[in-house]
mmCIF entry with sequence, helices, sheets and N, C-alpha, C, O atoms, coordinates in Angstrom:
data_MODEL
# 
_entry.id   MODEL 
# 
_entity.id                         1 
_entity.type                       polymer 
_entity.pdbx_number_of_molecules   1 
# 
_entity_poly.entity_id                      1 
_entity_poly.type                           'polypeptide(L)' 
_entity_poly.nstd_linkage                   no 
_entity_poly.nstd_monomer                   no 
_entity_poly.pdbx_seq_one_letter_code       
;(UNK)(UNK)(UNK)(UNK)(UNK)(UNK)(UNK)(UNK)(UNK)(UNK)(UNK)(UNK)(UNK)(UNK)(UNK)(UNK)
(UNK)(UNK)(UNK)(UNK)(UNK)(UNK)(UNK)(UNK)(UNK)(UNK)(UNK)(UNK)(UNK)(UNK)(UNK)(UNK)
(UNK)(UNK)(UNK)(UNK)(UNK)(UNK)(UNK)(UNK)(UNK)(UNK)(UNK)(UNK)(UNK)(UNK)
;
_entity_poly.pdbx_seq_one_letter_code_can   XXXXXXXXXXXXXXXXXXXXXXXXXXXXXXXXXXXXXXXXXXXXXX 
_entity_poly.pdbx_strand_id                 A 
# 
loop_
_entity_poly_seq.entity_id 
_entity_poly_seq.num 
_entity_poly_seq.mon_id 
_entity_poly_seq.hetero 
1 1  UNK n 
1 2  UNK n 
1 3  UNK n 
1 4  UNK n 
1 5  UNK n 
1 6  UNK n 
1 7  UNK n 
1 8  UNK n 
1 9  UNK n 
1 10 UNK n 
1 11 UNK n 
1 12 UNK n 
1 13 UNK n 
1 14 UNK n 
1 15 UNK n 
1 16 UNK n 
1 17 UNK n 
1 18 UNK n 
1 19 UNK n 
1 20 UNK n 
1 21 UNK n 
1 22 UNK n 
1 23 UNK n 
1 24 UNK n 
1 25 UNK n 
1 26 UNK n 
1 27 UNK n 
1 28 UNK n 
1 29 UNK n 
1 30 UNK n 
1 31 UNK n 
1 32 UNK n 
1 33 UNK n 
1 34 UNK n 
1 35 UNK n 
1 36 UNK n 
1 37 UNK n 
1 38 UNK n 
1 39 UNK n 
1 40 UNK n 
1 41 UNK n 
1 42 UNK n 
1 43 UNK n 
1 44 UNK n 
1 45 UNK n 
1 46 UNK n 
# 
_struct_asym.id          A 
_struct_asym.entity_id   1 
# 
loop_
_struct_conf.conf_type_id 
_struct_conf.id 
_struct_conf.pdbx_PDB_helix_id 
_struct_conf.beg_label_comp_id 
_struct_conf.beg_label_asym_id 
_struct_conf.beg_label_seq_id 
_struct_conf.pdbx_beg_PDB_ins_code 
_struct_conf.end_label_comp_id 
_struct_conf.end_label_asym_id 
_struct_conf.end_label_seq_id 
_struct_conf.pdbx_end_PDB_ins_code 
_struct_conf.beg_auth_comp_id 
_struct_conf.beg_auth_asym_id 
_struct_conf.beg_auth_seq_id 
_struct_conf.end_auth_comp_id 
_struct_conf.end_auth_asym_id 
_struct_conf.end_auth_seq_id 
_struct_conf.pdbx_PDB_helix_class 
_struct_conf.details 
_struct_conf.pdbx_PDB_helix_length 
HELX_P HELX_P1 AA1 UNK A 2  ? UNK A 21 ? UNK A 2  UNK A 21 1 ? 20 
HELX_P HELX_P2 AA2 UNK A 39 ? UNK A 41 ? UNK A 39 UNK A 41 5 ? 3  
# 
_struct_conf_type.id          HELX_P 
_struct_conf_type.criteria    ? 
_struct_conf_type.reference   ? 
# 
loop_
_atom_site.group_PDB 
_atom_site.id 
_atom_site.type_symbol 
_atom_site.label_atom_id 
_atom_site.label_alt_id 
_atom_site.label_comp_id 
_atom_site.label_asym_id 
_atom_site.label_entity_id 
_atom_site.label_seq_id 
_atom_site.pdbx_PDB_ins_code 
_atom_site.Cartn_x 
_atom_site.Cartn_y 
_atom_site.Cartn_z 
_atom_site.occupancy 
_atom_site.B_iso_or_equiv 
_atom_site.pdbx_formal_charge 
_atom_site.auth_seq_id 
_atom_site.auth_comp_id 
_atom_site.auth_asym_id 
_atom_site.auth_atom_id 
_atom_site.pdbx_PDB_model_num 
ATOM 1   N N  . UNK A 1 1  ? -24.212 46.437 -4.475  1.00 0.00 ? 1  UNK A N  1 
ATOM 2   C CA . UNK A 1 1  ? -23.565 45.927 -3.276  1.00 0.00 ? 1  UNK A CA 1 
ATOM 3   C C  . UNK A 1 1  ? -24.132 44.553 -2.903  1.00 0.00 ? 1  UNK A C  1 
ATOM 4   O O  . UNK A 1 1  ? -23.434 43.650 -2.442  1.00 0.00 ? 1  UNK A O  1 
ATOM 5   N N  . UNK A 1 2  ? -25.612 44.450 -3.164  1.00 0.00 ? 2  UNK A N  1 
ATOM 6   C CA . UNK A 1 2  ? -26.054 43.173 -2.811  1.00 0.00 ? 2  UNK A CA 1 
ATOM 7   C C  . UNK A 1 2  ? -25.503 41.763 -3.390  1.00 0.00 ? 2  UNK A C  1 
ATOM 8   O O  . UNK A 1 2  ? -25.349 40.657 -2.872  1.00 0.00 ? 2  UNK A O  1 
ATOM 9   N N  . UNK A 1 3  ? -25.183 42.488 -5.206  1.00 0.00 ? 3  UNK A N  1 
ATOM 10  C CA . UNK A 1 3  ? -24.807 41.242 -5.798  1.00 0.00 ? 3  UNK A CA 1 
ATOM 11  C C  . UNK A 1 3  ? -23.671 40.885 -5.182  1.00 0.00 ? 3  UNK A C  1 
ATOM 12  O O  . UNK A 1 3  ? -23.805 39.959 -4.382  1.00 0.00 ? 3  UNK A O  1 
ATOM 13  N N  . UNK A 1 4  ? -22.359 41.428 -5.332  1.00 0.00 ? 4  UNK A N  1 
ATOM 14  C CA . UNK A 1 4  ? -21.409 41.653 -4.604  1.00 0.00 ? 4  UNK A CA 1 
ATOM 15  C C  . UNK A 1 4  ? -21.146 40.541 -3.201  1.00 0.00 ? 4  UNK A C  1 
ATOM 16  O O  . UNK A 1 4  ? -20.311 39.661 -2.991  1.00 0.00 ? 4  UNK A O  1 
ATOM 17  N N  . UNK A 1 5  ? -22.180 41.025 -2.496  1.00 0.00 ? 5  UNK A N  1 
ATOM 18  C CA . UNK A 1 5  ? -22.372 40.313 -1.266  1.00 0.00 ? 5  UNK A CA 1 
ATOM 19  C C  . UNK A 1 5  ? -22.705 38.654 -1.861  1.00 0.00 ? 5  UNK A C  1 
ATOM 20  O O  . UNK A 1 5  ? -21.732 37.900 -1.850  1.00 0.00 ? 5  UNK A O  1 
ATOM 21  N N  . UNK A 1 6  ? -24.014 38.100 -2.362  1.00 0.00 ? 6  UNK A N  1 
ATOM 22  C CA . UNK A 1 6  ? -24.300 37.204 -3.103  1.00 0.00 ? 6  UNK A CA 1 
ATOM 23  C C  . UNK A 1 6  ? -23.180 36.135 -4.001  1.00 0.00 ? 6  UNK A C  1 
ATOM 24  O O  . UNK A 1 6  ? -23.111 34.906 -4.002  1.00 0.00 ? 6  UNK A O  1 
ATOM 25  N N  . UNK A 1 7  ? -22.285 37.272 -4.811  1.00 0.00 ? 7  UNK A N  1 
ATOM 26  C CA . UNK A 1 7  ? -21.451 36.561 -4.995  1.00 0.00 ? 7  UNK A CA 1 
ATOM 27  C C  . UNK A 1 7  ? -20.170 35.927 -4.467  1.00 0.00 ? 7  UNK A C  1 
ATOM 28  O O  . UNK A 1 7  ? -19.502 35.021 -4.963  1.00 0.00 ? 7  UNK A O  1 
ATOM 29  N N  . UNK A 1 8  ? -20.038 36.423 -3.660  1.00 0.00 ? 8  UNK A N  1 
ATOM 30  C CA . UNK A 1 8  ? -18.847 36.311 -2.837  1.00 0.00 ? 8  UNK A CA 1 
ATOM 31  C C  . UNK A 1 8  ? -19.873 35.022 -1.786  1.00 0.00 ? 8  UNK A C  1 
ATOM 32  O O  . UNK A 1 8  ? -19.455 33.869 -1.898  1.00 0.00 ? 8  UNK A O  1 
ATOM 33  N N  . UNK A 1 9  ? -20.277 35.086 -1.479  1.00 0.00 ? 9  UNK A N  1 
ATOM 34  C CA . UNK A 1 9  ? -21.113 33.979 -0.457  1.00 0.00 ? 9  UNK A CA 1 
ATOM 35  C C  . UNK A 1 9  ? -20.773 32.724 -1.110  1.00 0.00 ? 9  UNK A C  1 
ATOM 36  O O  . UNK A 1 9  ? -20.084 31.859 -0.571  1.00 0.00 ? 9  UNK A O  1 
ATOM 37  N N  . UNK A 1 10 ? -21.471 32.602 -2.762  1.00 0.00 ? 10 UNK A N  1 
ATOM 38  C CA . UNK A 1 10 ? -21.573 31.582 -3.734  1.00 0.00 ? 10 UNK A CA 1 
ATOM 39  C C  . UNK A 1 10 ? -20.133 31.047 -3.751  1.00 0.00 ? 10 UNK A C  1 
ATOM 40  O O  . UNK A 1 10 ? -19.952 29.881 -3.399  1.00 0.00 ? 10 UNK A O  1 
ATOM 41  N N  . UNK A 1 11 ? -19.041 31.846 -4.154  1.00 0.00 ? 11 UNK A N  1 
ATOM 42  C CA . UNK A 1 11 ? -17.889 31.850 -4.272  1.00 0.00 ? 11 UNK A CA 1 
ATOM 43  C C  . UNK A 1 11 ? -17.146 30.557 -3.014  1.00 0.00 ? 11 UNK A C  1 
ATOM 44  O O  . UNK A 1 11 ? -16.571 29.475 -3.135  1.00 0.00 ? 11 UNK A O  1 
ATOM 45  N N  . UNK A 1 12 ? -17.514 31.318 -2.004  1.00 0.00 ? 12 UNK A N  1 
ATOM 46  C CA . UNK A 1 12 ? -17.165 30.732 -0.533  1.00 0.00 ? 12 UNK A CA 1 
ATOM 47  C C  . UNK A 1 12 ? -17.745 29.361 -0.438  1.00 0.00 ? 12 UNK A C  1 
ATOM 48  O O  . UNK A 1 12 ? -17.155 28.286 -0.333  1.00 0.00 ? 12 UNK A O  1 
ATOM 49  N N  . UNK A 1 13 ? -18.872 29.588 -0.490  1.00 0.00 ? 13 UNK A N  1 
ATOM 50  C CA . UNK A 1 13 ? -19.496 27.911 -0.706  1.00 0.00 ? 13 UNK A CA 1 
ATOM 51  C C  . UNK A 1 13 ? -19.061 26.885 -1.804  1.00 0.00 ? 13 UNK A C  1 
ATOM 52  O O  . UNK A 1 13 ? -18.803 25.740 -1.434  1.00 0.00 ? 13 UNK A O  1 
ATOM 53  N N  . UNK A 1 14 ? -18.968 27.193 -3.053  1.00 0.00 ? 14 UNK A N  1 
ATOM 54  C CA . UNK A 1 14 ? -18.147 26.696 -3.757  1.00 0.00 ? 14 UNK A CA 1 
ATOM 55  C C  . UNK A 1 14 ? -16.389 26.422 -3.447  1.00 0.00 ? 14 UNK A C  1 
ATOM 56  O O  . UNK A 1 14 ? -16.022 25.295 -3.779  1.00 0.00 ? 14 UNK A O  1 
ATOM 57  N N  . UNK A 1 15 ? -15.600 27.082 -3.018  1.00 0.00 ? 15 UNK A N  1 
ATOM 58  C CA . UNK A 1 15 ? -14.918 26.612 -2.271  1.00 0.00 ? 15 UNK A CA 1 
ATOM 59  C C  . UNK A 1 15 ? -14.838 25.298 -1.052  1.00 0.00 ? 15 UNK A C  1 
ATOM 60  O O  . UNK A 1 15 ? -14.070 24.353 -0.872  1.00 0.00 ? 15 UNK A O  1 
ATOM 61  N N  . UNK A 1 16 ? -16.033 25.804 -0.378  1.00 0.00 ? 16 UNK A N  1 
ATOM 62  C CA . UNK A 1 16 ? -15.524 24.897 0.582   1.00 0.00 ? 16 UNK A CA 1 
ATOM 63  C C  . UNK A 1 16 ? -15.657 23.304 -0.080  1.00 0.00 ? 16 UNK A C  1 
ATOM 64  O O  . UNK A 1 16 ? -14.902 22.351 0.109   1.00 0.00 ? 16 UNK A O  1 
ATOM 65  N N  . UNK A 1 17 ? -16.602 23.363 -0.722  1.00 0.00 ? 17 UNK A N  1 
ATOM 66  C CA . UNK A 1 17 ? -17.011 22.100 -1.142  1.00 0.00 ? 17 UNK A CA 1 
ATOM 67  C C  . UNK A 1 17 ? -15.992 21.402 -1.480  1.00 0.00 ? 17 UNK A C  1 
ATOM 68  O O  . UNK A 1 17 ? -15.580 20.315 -1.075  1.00 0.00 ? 17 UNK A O  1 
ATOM 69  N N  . UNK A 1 18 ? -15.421 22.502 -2.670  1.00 0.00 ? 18 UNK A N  1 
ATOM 70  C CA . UNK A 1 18 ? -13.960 21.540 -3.461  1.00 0.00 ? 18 UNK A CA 1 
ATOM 71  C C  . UNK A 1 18 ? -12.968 20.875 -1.977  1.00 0.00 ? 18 UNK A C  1 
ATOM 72  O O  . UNK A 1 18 ? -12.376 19.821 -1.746  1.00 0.00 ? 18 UNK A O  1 
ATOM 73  N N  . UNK A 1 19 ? -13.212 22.156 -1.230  1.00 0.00 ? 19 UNK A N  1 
ATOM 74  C CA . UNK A 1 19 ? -11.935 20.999 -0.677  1.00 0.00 ? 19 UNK A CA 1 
ATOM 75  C C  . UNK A 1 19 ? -12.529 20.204 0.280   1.00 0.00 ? 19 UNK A C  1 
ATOM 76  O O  . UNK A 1 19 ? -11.685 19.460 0.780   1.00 0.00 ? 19 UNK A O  1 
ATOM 77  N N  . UNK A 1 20 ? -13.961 20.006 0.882   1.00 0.00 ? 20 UNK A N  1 
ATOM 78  C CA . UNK A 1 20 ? -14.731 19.060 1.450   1.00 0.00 ? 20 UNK A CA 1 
ATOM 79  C C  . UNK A 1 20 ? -15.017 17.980 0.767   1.00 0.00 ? 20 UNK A C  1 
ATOM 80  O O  . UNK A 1 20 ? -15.467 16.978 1.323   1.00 0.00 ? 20 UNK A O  1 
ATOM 81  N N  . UNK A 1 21 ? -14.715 18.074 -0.975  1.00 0.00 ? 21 UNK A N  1 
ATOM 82  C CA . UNK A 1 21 ? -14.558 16.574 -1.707  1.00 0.00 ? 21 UNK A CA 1 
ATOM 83  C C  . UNK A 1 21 ? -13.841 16.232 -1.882  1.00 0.00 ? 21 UNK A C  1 
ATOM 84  O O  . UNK A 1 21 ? -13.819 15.025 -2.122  1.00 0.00 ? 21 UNK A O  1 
ATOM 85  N N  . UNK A 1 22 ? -12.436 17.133 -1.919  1.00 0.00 ? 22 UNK A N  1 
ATOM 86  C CA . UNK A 1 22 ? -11.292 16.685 -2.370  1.00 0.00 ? 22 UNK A CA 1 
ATOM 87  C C  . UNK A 1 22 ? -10.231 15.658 -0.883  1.00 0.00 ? 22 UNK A C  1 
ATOM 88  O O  . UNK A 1 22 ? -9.188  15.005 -0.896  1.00 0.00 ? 22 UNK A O  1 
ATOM 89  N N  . UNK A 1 23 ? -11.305 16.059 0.260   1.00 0.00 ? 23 UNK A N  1 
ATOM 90  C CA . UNK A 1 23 ? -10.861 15.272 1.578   1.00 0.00 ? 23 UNK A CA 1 
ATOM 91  C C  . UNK A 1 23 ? -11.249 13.924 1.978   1.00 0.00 ? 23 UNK A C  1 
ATOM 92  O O  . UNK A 1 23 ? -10.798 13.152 2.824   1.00 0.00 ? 23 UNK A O  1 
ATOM 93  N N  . UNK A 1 24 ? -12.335 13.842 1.028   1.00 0.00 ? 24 UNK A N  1 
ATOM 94  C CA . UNK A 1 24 ? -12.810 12.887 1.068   1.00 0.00 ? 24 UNK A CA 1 
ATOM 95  C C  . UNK A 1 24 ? -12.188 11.052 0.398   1.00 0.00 ? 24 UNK A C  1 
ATOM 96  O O  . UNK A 1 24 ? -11.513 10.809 -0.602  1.00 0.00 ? 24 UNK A O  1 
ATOM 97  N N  . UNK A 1 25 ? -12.543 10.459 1.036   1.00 0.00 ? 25 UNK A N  1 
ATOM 98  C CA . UNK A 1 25 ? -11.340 9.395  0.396   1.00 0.00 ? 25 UNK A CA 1 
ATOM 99  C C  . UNK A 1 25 ? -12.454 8.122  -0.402  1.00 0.00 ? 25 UNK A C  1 
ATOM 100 O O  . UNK A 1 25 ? -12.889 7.082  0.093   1.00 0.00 ? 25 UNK A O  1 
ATOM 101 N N  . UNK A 1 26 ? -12.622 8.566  -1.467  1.00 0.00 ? 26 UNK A N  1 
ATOM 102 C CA . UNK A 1 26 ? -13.482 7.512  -2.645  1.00 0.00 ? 26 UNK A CA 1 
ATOM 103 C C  . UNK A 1 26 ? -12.854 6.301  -2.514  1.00 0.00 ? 26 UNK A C  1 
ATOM 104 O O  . UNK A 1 26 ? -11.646 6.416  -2.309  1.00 0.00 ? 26 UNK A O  1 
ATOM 105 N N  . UNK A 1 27 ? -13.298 5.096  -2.568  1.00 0.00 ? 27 UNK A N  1 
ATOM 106 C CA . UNK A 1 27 ? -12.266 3.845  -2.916  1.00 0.00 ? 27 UNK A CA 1 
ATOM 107 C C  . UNK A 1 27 ? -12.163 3.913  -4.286  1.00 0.00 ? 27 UNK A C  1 
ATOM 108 O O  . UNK A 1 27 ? -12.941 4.648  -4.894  1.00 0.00 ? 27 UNK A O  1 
ATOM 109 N N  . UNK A 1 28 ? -11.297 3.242  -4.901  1.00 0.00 ? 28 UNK A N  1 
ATOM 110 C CA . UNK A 1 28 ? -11.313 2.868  -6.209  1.00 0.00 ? 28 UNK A CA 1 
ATOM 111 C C  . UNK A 1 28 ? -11.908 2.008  -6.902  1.00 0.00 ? 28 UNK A C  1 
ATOM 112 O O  . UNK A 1 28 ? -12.075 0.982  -6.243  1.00 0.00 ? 28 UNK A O  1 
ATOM 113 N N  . UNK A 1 29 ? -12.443 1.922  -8.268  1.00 0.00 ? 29 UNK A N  1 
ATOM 114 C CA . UNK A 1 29 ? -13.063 0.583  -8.521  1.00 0.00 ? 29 UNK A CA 1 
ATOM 115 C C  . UNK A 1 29 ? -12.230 -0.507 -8.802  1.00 0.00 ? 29 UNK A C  1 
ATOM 116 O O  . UNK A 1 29 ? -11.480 -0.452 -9.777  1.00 0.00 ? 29 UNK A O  1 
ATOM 117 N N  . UNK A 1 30 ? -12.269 -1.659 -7.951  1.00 0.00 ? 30 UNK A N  1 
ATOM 118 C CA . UNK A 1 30 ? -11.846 -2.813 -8.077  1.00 0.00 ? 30 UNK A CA 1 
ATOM 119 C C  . UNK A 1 30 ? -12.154 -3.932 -8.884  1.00 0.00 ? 30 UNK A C  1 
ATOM 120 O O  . UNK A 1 30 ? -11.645 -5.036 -8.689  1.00 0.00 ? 30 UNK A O  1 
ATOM 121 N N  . UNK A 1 31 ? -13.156 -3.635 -9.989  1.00 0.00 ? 31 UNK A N  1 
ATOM 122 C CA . UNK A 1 31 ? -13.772 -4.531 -10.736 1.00 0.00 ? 31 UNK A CA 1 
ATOM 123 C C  . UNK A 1 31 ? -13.481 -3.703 -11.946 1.00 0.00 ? 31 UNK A C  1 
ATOM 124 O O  . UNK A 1 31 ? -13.801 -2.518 -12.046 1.00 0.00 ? 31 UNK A O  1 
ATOM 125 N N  . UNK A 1 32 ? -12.581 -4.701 -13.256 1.00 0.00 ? 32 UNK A N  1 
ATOM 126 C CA . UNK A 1 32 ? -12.284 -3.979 -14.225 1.00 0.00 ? 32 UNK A CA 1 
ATOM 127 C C  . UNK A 1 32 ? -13.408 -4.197 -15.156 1.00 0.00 ? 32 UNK A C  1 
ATOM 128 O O  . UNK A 1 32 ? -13.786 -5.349 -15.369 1.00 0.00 ? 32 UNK A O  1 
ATOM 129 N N  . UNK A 1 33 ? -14.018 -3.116 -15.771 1.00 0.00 ? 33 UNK A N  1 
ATOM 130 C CA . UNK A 1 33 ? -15.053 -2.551 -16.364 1.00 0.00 ? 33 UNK A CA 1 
ATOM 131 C C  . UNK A 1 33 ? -15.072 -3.057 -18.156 1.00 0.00 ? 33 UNK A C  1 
ATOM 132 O O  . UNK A 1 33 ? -14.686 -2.110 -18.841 1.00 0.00 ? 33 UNK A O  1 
ATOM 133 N N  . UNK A 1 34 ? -15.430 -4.316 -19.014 1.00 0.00 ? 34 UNK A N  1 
ATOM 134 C CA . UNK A 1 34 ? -14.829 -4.173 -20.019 1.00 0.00 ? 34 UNK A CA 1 
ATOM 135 C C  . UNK A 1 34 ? -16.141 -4.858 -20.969 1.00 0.00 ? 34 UNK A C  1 
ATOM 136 O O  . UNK A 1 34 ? -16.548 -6.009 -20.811 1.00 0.00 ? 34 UNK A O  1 
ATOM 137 N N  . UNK A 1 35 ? -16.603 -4.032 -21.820 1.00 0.00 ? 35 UNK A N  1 
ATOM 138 C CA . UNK A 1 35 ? -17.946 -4.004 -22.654 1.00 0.00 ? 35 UNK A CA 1 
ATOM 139 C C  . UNK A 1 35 ? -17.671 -4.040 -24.143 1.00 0.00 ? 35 UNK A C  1 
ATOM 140 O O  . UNK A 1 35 ? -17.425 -3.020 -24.788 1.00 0.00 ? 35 UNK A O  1 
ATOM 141 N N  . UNK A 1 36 ? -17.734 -5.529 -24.778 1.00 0.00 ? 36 UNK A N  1 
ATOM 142 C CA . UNK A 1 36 ? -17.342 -6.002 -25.888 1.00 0.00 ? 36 UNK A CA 1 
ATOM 143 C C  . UNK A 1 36 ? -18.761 -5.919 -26.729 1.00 0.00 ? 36 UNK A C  1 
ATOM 144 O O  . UNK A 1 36 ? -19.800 -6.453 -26.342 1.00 0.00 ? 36 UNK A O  1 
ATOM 145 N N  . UNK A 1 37 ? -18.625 -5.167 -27.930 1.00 0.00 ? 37 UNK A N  1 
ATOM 146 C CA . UNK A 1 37 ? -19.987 -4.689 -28.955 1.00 0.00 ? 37 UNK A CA 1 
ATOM 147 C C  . UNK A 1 37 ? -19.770 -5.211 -29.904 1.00 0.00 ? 37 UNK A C  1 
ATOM 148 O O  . UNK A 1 37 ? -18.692 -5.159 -30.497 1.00 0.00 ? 37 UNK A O  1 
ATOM 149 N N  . UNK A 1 38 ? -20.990 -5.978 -30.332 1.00 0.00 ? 38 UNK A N  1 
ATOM 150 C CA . UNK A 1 38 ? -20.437 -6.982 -31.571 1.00 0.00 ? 38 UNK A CA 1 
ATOM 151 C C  . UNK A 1 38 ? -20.896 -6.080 -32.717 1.00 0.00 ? 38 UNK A C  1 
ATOM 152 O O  . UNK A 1 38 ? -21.437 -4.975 -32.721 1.00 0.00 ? 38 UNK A O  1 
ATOM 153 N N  . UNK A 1 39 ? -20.454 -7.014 -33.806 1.00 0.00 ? 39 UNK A N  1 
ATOM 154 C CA . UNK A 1 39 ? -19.835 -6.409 -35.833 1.00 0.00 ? 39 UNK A CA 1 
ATOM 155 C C  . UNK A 1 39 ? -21.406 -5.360 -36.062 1.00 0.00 ? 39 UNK A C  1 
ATOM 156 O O  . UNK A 1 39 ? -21.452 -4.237 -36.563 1.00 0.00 ? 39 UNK A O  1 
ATOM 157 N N  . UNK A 1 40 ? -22.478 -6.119 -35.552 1.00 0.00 ? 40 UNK A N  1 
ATOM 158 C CA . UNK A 1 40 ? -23.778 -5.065 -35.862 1.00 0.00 ? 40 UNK A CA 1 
ATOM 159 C C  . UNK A 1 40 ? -24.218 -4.293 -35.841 1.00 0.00 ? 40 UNK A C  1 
ATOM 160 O O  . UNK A 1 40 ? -25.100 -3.677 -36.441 1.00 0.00 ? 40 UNK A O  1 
ATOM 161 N N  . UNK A 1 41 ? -23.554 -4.215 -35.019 1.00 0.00 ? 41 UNK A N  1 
ATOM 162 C CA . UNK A 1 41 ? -23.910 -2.022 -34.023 1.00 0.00 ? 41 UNK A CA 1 
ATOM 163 C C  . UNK A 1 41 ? -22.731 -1.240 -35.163 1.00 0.00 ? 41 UNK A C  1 
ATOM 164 O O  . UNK A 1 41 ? -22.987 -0.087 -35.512 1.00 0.00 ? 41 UNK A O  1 
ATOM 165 N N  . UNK A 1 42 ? -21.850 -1.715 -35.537 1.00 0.00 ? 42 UNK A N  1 
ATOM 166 C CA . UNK A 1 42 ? -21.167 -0.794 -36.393 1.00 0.00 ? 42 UNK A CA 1 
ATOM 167 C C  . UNK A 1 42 ? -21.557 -0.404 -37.878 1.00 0.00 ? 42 UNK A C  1 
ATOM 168 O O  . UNK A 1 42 ? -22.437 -1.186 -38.238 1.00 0.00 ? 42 UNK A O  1 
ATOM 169 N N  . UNK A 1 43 ? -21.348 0.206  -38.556 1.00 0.00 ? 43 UNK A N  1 
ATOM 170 C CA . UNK A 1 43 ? -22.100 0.171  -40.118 1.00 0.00 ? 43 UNK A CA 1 
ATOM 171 C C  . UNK A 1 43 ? -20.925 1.117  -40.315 1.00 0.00 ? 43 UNK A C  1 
ATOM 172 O O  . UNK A 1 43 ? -20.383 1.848  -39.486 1.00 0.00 ? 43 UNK A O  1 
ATOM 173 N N  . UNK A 1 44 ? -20.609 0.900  -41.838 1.00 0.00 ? 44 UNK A N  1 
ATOM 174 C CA . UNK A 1 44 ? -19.866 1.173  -42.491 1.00 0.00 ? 44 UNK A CA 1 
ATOM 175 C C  . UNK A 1 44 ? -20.312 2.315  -43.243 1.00 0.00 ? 44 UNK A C  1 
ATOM 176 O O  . UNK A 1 44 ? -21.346 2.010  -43.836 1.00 0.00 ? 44 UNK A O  1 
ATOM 177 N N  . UNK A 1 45 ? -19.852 3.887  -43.539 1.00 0.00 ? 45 UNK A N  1 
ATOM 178 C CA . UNK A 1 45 ? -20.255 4.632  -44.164 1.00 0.00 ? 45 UNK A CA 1 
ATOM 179 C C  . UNK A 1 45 ? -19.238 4.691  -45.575 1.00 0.00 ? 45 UNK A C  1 
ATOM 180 O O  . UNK A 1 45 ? -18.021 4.521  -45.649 1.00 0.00 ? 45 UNK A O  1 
ATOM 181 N N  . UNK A 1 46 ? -20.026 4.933  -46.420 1.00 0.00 ? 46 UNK A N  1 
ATOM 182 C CA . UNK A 1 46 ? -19.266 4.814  -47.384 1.00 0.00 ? 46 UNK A CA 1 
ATOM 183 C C  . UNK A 1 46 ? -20.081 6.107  -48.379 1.00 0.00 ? 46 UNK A C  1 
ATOM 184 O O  . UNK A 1 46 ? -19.659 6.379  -49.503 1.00 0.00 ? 46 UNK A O  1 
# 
């Protein structure tokens, strides 16, 4: 019965969260993100 109880608590709290983040209003990133890796870092397997 205890787990029971325990889980259902966890459950509830996990809930609320989702929708306490999902209310939340993130901005978007406004700075486009773009990371050019030069010929060296790659190696050719053969």
């Amino acid at each position: 019965m205890k787990f029971a109880i325990k889980a259902a608590i966890i459950f509830v709290v996990l809930i609320l969260s989702i929708i306490a983040l999902s209310r939340i209003d993130f901005p978007s990133p406004n700075k486009k993100i773009e990371v050019i890796l030069p010929n060296e870092n790659f190696k050719t397997i053969k």
